[in-house]
N, C-alpha and C positions, 0 to 999 in steps of 0.2 A: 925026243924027250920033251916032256911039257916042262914049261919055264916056272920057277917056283911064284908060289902065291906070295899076294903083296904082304906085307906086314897089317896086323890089323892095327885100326882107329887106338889113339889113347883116349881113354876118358877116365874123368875124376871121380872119383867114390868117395863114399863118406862108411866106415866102421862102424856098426854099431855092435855091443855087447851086452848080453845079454846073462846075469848073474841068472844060475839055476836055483828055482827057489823061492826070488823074490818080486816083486812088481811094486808099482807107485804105487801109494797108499795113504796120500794127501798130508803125510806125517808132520808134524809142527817142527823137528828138527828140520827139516828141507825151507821150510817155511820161513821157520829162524836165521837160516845164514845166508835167506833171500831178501830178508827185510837188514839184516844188518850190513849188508852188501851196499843194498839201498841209501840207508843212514850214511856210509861212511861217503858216499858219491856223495852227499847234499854237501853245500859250502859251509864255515865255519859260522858266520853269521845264519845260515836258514839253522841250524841246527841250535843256536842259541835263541833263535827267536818260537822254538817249537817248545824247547824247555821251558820259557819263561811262560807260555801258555797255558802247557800241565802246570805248572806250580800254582798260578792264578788260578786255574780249575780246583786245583786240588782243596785250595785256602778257604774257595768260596762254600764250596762244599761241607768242607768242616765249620763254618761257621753258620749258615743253614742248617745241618745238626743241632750244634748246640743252643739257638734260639726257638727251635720244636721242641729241644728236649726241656726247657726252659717253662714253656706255655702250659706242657703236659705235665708237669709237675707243681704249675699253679692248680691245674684241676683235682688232682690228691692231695696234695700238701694242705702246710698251715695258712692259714691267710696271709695275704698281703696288704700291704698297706692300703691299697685301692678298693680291697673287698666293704663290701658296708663304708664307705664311704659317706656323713652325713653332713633384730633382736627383736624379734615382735614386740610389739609393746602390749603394754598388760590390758587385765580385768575383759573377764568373760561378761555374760548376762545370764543371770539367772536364770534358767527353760526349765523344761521339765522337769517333774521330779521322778525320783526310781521308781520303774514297774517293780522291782524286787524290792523287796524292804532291806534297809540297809544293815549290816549283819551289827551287833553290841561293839563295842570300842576294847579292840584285843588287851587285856590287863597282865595277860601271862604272858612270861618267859619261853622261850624255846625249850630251855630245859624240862618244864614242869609237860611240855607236850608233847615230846620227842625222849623218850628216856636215857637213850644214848647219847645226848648232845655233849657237848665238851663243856668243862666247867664255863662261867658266865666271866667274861674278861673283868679285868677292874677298868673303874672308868675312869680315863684322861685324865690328867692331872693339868693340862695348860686349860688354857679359858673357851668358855662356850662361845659358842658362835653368838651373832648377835641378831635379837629379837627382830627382824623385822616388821613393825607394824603397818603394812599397804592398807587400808581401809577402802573396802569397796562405796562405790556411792549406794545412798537407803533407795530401798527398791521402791518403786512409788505405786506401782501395782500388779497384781497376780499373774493378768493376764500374759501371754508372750506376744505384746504390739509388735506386729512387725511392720517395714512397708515392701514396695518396688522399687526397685533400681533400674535404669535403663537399661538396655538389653540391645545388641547388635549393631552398637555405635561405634565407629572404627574412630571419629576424628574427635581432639584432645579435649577434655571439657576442665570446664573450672568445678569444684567441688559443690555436690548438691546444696542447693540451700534448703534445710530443715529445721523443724521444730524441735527446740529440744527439752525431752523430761531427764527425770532421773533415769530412764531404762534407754535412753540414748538417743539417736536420730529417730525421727517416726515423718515417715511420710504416705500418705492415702495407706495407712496402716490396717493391716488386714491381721486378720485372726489364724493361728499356731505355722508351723512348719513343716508341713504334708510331705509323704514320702513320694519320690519323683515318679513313682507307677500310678498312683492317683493324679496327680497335679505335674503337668509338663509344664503349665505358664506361669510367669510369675515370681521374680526374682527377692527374694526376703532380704533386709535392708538388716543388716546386724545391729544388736541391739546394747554396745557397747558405748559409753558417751564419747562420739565421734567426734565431737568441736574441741573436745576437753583433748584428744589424740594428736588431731592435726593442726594443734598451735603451737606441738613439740617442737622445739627448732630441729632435731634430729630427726624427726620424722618427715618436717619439711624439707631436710637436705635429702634425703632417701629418695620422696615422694617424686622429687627432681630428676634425680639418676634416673628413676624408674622410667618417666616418662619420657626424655628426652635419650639416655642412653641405653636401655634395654631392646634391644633388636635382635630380635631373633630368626630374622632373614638371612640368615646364613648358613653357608657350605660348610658343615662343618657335624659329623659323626656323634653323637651324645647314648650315654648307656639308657635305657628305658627308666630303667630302677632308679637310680641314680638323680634321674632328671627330675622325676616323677615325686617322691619323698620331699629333693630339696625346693627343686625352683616352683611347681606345680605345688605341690602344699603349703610352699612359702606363700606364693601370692595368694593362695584362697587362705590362707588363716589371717594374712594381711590383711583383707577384703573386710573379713568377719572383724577386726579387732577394730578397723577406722571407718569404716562405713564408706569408705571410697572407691566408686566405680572403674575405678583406671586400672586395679589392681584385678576386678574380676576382667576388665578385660584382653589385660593381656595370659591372666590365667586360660580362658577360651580358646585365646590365640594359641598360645602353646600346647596346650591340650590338642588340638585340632592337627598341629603340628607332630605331633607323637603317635599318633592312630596308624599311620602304614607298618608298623611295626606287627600291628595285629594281623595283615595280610597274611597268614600263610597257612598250610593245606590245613591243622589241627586246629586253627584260632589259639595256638598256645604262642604268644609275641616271641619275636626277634627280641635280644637283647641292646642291638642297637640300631638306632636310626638315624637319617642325614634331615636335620630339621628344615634345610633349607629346600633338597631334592625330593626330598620324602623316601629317597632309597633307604630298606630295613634291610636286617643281615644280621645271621648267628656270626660270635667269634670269630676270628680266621682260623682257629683248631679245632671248633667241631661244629656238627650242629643241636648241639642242646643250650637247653637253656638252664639257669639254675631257678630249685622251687621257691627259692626264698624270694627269687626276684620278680617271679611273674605272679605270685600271689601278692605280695606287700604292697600293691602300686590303687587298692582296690578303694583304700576310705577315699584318696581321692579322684578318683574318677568319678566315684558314685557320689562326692557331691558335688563335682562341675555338672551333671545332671540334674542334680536337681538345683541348681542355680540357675544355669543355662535354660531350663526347660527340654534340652536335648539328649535324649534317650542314649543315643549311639555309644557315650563314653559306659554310661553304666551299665548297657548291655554286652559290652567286650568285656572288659574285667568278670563281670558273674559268670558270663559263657565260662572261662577261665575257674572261676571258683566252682562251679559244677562239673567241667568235666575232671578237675581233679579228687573232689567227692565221689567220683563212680570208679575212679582209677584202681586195678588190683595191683597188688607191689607193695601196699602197707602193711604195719606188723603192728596189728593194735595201735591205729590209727597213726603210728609215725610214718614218717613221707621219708623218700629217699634224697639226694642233692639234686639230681638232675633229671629234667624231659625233655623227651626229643619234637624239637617243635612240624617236623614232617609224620610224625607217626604218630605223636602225643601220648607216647608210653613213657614211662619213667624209665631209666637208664641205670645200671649202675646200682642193677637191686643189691638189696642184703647190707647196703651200710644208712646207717641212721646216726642221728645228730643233733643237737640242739646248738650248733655252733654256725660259721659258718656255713651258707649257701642253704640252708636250712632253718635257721632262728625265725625270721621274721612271720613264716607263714605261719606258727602257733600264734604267734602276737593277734595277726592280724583276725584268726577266724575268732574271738574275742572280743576286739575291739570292734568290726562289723557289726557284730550283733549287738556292742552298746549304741552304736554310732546308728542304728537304724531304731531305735527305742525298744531294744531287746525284742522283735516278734519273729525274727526270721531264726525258726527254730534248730534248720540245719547246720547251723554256721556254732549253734550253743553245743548243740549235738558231738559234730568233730569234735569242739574244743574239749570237751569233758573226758570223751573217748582216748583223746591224745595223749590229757593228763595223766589219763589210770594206765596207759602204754609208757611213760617217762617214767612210773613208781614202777612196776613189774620188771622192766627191762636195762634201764640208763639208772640205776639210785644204787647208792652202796655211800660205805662208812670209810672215812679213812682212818688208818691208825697213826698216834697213837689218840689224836685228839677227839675220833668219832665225829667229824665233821662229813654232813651231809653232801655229796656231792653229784653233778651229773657228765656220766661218760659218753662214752662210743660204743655203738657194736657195729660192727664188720663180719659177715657171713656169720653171727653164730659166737664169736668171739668178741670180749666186752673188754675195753681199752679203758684205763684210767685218768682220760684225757677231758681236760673241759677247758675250755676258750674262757677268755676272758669274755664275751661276745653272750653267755650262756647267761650269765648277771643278771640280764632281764628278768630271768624268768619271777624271782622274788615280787617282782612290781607285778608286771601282768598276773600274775596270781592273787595279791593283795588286791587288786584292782578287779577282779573277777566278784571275790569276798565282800565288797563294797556292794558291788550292783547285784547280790542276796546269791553267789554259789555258797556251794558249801565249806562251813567252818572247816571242817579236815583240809582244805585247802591254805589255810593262813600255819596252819601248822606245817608244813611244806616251807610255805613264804618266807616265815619265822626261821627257821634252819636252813636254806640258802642262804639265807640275806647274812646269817652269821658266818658262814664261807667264805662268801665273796668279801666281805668284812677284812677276814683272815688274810686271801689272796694279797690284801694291801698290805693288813697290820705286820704279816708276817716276813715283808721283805725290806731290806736294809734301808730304802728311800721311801719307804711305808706307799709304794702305788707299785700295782698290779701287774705281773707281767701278759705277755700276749697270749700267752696259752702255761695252764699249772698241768702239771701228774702229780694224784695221791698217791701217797704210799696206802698199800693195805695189807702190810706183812708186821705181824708185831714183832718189831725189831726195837730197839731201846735208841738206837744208835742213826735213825730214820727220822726226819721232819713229816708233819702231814703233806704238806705242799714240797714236789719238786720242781724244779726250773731246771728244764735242757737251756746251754748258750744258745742254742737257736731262736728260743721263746723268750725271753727274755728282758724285750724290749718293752716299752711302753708309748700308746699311739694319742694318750689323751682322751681315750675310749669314755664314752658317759655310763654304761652300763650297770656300774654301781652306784654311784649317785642318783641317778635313774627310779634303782629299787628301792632307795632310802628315801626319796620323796615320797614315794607309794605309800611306803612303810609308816612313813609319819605321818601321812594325812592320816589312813586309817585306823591305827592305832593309838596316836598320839605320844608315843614315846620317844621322850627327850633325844635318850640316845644315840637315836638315828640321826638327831643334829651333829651329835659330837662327832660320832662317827665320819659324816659330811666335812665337819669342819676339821676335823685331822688328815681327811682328805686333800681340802684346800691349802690346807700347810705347805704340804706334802709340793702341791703343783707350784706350788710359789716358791717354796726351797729348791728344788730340784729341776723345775720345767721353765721356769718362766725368766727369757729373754731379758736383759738391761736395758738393752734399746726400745722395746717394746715386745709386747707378744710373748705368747709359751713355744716350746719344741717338744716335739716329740724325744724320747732318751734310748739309747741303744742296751743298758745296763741299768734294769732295776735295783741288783743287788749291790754296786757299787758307788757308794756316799761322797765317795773321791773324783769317780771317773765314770758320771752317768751318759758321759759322750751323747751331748745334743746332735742332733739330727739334722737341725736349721728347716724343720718343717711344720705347720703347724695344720692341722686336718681342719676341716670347715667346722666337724661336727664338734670342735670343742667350742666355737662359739656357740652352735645353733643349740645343742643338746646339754655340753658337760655345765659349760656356766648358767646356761638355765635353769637346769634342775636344779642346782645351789642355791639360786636364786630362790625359787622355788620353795626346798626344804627349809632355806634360813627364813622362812616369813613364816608367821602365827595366824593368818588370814587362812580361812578355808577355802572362804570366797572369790580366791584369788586364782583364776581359772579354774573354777568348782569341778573338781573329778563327778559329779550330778549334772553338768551342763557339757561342760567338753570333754572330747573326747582326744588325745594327743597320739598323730602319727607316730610311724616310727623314726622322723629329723624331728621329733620333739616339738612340730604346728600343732596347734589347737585349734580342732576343728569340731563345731558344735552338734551337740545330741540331737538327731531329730526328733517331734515331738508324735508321740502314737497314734497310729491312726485306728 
């Protein structure tokens, strides 16, 4: 017999089974009680510190949201207080007189030229404002003497020593004020009696600050618009009003400082620039710009041009004002808010406006063509075109008072919306009327101006909220003017007073003083600080509880109390709408004379 076989080897196996049917399919349940496997292994401490990290994420996050959604809703929305954001001393000089004949001295009522106007208010019962009698100095000759000012001197001087007439400083005085395409050399010496200015004690304290604390070497981001209006037209109307060089040159200096803004592919400027790096740069939420702000910056560049003798500022801003004359996107001749400064196409077609982001570029294609001695025909052209696009499109009646108003259209649809900001237009119309447009134009000017009147008269602290809606439903039961609480506010805006100085110059009706001086009531009841200074008010309509604001915006000095100033004086003379020309922060900046 054979001896039986050994036993075999043990070895270990491992089972696997195998469901009929199914296989791995990378499923998220497997996934899930692999990761939570995972989670419960970690210590108590690693899993507290992993929590605290998502909650951090999570928080940051949401707030990130809500400060985009924030920025994106300043670009639609009502204005803010930052939007348009705006003492010289007195007496212009007499320059040229109007290529246009100046239009007859308006004697009618809005009523007798509008036939729907609302009956004529009764007038004021508290006391008129008062006469101011400023007398200009007697003009001693025809001519416009002008002289030179030094030119490209950086280090600090003492005040030119000059001759002085009645027509002001005159030194190596030369013959009229040539526009800066003929004549690059050669700095005109303002013809305002400058000894009689800078013996001001106030003006010698200014003079001070200026020169010893104005530095503009600095790290530090400035809006183009902004900078452009207040500080750049400040110092050149300062220039023109004292005949002192210090002011043009740090005008120069800053001007010089603001030009990289224009670097970009369209020449349509960045909205803002680093004065000290030169670095420019759209918003941090988009890249446009708005039209209001890269056309309004134009009276003064183009006259650091022709003061400087240097071309380069007046050829950026025109570049600007012609490429948006070829631009298509307009609707009978209104502009949209915004262009894109990489493409230099308008943005954001199909909404039009006379308010915000929008206002200032009608002003301005107006005031260029007085500010150049009316021959630069395109700029009249626009303007006219725009006008008859603001009557066809943006005009309607409210009920029940039939007050003239101007709205909004958005793709097609006409919103019964007007900014407080829209005000102007009464002035720059009147002011059009002056330098010989046509009379149908003051009848326009005439029925705003009684509107924007209303906006005040009509609300409980008699001043204007931020933004009105008319009614235009005959309802019994309906005011003309409504005020959402969102609008409600009041920023100290010059806008109306503004058109009631226009109003009076060329007109001559009392009126519009009253009107002015119920205004001022109004800022002094309601706005104006014990300590010092006005504020701005959260609630126009309440007498009780107009809740200051504790802020007070630049442009009520620069613009609101000027104009007052302004309409309360009986002088014509007194920066003659014939000789100067006023930006939009309310400098006066002189007419040039025809070439």
């Amino acid at each position: 017999m054979y001896p039986p076989p050994p036993p075999a080897p043990h070895r270990d196996f491992i089972s696997v089974t195998l469901s009929l049917g199914e296989s791995y399919d990378n499923s998220k349940s497997r996934r899930r009680r692999s990761c939570w496997r995972k989670w419960k292994q970690l210590s108590r401490l690693q899993r507290n510190v992993i929590l605290f990290l998502l909650a951090f994420l999570v928080l940051c996050a949401f707030l990130s949201y809500t400060h985009s959604s924030s920025q994106w809703k300043a670009l639609g929305g009502s204005p803010t207080e930052g939007e348009r954001l705006r003492v010289e001393v007195p007496r212009p000089k007499p320059a040229n007189p109007p290529v246009l004949p100046a239009p007859q001295k308006a004697d009618t009522n809005p009523e007798d030229v509008l036939t729907m106007l609302p009956q004529k208010p009764q007038k004021p019962v508290w006391r008129r404002p008062p006469r101011l009698q400023i007398r200009a100095p007697d003009i001693g000759s025809k001519d416009g003497t002008q002289g030179e000012a030094l030119r490209n001197t950086r280090q600090e001087e003492t005040p030119l020593r000059t001759v002085i007439s009645w027509r002001g400083a005159v030194i190596e005085p030369e013959q009229g004020t040539e526009h800066p395409s003929k004549k690059a050399a050669g700095v005109p010496t303002p013809s305002l009696p400058a000894a009689r200015t800078q013996k001001e004690p106030e003006f010698k304290e200014a003079r001070t600050w200026v020169s010893t604390k104005l530095n503009f070497e600095k790290d530090v981001d400035v809006n183009l618009f902004e900078s452009t209006i207040r500080i750049l037209g400040g110092l050149l109307s300062t220039y023109h009003l004292s005949g002192d060089s210090l002011f043009l040159r740090k005008a120069e200096d800053f001007g010089n400082r603001l030009m990289p803004a224009f670097a970009t592919p369209s020449k349509i400027p960045y909205s803002d620039v680093n004065i000290g790096t030169g670095v420019a740069h759209p918003p941090r939420w988009t890249s446009d710009s708005t039209v209001a702000e890269v056309t309004s910056i134009q009276l003064e560049f183009r006259e650091l041009s022709r003061l400087t003798g240097n071309k380069k500022f007046q050829e950026a801003v025109e570049n600007v004002t012609r490429h948006i004359h070829s631009l298509s996107g307009k609707k009978d001749g209104l502009v949209p808010m915004f262009i894109n400064t990489h493409s230099g196409l308008f943005t954001h077609l199909g909404v039009f406006t006379l308010g915000a982001r929008a206002d200032s570029y009608y002003e301005y294609l107006l005031k260029q063509w007085i500010q150049g001695g009316k021959t630069e025909t395109q700029l009249l052209e626009d303007y006219l075109v725009a006008i008859e696009g603001i009557k066809a499109h943006l005009l309607r009646r409210s009920e029940p008072g039939k007050l003239v108003f101007v709205g909004e259209l958005a793709h097609g649809r006409f919103s019964a919306k007007m900014d407080h900001l829209v005000c102007f237009l009464p002035g720059t119309l009147a002011l059009g009327v002056h330098h010989g447009l046509p009379t149908e134009h003051m009848e326009l000017a005439l029925a705003l101006m009684e509107t924007c009147y209303q906006m005040n008269h009509q609300m409980e602290t008699g001043l204007s909220p931020e933004i009105a809606h008319f009614n235009t439903f005959s309802r019994p039961d309906l005011k003309d003017v409504i005020v959402k609480p969102a609008d409600r506010h009041n920023l100290l805006r010059p806008e109306t007073v503004e058109s009631l100085f226009y109003l009076y110059r060329v007109t001559g009706d009392r009126k519009y003083q009253d009107w002015g001086w119920e205004i001022l009531q109004s800022f002094n009841k309601y706005t104006r600080v014990r300590s010092g200074g006005y504020s701005s008010i959260n609630n126009v309509q309440s007498t009780q509880k107009p809740e200051p604001r504790d802020k007070m915006e630049s442009f009520f000095l620069g613009e609101t109390l000027k104009y007052l100033y302004l309409l309360f004086s009986d002088d014509p003379d007194l920066l003659s709408l014939d000789h100067y020309v006023f930006n939009t922060e309310a400098h006066p900046l002189p007419i040039w004379s025809p070439v």
